[in-house]
N, C-alpha and C positions, 0 to 999 in steps of 0.2 A: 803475567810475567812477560817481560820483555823479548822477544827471541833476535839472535844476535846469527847475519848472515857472513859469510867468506864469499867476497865475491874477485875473481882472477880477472884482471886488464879492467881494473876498475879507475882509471885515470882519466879515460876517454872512449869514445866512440859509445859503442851499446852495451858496453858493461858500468860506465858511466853514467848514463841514463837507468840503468837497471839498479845501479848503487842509491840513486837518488831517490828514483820508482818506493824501492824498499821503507828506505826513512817516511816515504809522503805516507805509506802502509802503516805507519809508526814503528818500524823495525831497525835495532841498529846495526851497524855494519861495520868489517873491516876489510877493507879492500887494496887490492895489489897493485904495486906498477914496479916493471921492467927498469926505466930507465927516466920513467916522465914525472919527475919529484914533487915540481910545482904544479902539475897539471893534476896530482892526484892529490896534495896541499888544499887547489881548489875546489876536489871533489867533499873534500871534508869539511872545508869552514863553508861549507852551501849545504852541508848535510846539517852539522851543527845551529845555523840558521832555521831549521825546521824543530828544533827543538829535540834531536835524536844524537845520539855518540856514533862517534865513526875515529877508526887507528887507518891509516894508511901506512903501511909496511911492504917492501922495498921484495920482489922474486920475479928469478927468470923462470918459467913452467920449462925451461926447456933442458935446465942444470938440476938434473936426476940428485944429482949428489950433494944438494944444499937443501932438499926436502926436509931432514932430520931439523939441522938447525932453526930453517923455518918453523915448523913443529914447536919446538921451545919456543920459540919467538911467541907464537900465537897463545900457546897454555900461559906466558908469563905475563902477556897484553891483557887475557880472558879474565885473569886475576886481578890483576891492576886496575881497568879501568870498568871492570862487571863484577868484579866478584865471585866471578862464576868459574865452574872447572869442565866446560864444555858450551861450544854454540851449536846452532839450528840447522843450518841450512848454509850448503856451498853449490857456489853456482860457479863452474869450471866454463869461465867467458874469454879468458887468453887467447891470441893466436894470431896468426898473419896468415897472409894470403900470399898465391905465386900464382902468377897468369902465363903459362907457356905451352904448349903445344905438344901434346902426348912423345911425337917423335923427337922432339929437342929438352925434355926433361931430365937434368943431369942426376947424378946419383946423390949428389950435395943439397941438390935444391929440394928432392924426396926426402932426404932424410932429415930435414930440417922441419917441415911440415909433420911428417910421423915423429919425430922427438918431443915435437909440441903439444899436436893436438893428438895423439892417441898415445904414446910412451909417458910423455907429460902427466895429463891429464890421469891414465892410471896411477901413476907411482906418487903422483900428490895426494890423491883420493884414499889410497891406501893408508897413507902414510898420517893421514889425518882421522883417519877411521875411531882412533881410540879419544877425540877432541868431540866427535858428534855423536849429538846427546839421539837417543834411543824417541824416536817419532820424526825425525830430524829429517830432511830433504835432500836430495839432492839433485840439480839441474842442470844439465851439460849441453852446448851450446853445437848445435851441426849445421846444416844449410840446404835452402832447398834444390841446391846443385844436389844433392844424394837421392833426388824423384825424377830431375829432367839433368841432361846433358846439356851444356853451355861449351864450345872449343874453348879450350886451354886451359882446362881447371879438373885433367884427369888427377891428379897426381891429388890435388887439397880435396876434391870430391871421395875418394878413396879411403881416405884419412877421416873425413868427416861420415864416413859409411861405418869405417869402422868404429867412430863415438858414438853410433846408436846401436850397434851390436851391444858394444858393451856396457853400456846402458842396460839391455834388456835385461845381462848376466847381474848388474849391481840390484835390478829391482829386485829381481830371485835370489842373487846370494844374501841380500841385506834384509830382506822381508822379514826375516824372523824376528829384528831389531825394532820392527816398524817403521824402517827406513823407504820411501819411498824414492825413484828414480825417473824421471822424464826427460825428452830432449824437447828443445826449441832449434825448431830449424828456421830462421827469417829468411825472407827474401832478397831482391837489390834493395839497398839501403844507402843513405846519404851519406857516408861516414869518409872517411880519410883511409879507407880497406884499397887496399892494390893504387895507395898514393890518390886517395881519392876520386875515382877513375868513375864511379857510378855519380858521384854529387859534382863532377866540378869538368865535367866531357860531356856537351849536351847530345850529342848523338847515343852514348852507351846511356841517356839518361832515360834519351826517348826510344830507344831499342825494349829496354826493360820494360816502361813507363804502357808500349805497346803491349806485353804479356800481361799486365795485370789488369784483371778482370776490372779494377778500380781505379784503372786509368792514370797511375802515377807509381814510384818507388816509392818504397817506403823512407822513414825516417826516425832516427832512434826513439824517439818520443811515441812510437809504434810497437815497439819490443819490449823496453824495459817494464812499462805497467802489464803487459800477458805475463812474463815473469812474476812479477812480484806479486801478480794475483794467483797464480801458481801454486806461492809459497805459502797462500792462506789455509787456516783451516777448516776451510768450506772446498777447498781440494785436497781432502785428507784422502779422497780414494780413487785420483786420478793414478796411476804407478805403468812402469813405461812403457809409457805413450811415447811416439813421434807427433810434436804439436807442433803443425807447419804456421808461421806467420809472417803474411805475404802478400794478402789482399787478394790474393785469387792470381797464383803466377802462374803461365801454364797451364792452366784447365779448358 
């Protein structure tokens, strides 16, 4: 049987690799964009290419109050194009970054980060809880800012602290479903993340590129297959774990 993952900010950067990752796994996918319509278009006719279905369906993780409707959206997709009345695995990848300096961090700029990655990311999980099927995954995305301090990244570091708490409480509350829960925390990566500042600044490239044990940042084609190997079932009894992937950042 085919299993059919939810993957959030799947248009680009490493939820887009990770969308892709899934399909080359033979898994299909429906995944999310905010605002990038055509960029998640071409996340799907490159999944489709691989011989797997993929729905790209349109959420902000950070508007609490269009969870519901999403919901129908998904059970009606589930039906349509699976036949199915539940999928596998959701991997909660949304999210932006703020780079600013503990004492100049506004209360706007906090709460924009907590709405997303931990307000978010709950009240979606929740809200899809009765969509994923009973052995089912789930994989929530943190960083390895939540093991070492970097200046200007208290406020997202915080936020991503508290995605692995609650991580720990989904593998506990959900076990009895047989619901597993882990985090991926990656390291500096190549991506378009704080306007591309790790892949396209060669000084923060070679800053990072110094921390890791492997002599370079990473890059999405780095993450998305630890994911999607994650999702197999020969990792039926990893449950939450912090799975740092990073090359050796900081040790």
């Amino acid at each position: 049987m085919t299993n059919i993952s939810i993957v959030t900010g799947g248009s680009r950067g490493l939820g887009r690799n990770t969308a892709i990752s899934i399909a080359r796994h033979g898994g299909d996918v429906i995944l999310t964009y905010r605002s990038q319509a055509d960029e998640a278009k071409s996340v799907v006719t490159e999944i489709e290419a691989l011989g797997r279905k993929a729905v790209a369906l349109q959420l902000d993780v950070g508007n609490i109050a269009s969870f519901a409707a999403f919901a129908k959206t998904v059970r009606s997709t589930l039906h349509s194009t699976w036949d199915s009345a539940s999928f596998n695995h959701l991997v909660n990848n949304a999210g932006h970054g703020e780079m600013i300096d503990f004492a100049e961090t506004t209360e706007a700029q906090f709460d924009g980060l907590f709405n997303v990655h931990v307000k978010g990311m709950f009240f979606l999980t929740q809200t899809l809880l009765p969509l994923l099927a009973d052995g089912g995954r789930i994989v929530n995305f943190s960083s390895g800012l939540t093991r070492v301090s970097y200046p200007g990244f208290s406020a997202y570091s915080a936020a991503k602290g508290a995605v692995e708490i609650l991580t720990l409480y989904m593998a506990k509350e959900l076990g009895h479903r047989g619901i597993t829960a882990n985090t991926i925390a990656p390291g500096a990566i190549e991506t378009d993340f704080l306007g591309g500042s790790v892949r396209d600044i060669p000084a923060y490239n070679d800053t990072f590129a110094a921390m890791t044990a492997l002599g370079r940042v990473g890059v999405p084609e780095d993450i998305g297959p630890a994911v999607a190997s994650l999702l197999e079932n020969d990792n039926r009894w990893v449950n939450a774990q912090r799975i740092e992937v990073s090359g050796g950042q900081n040790i």
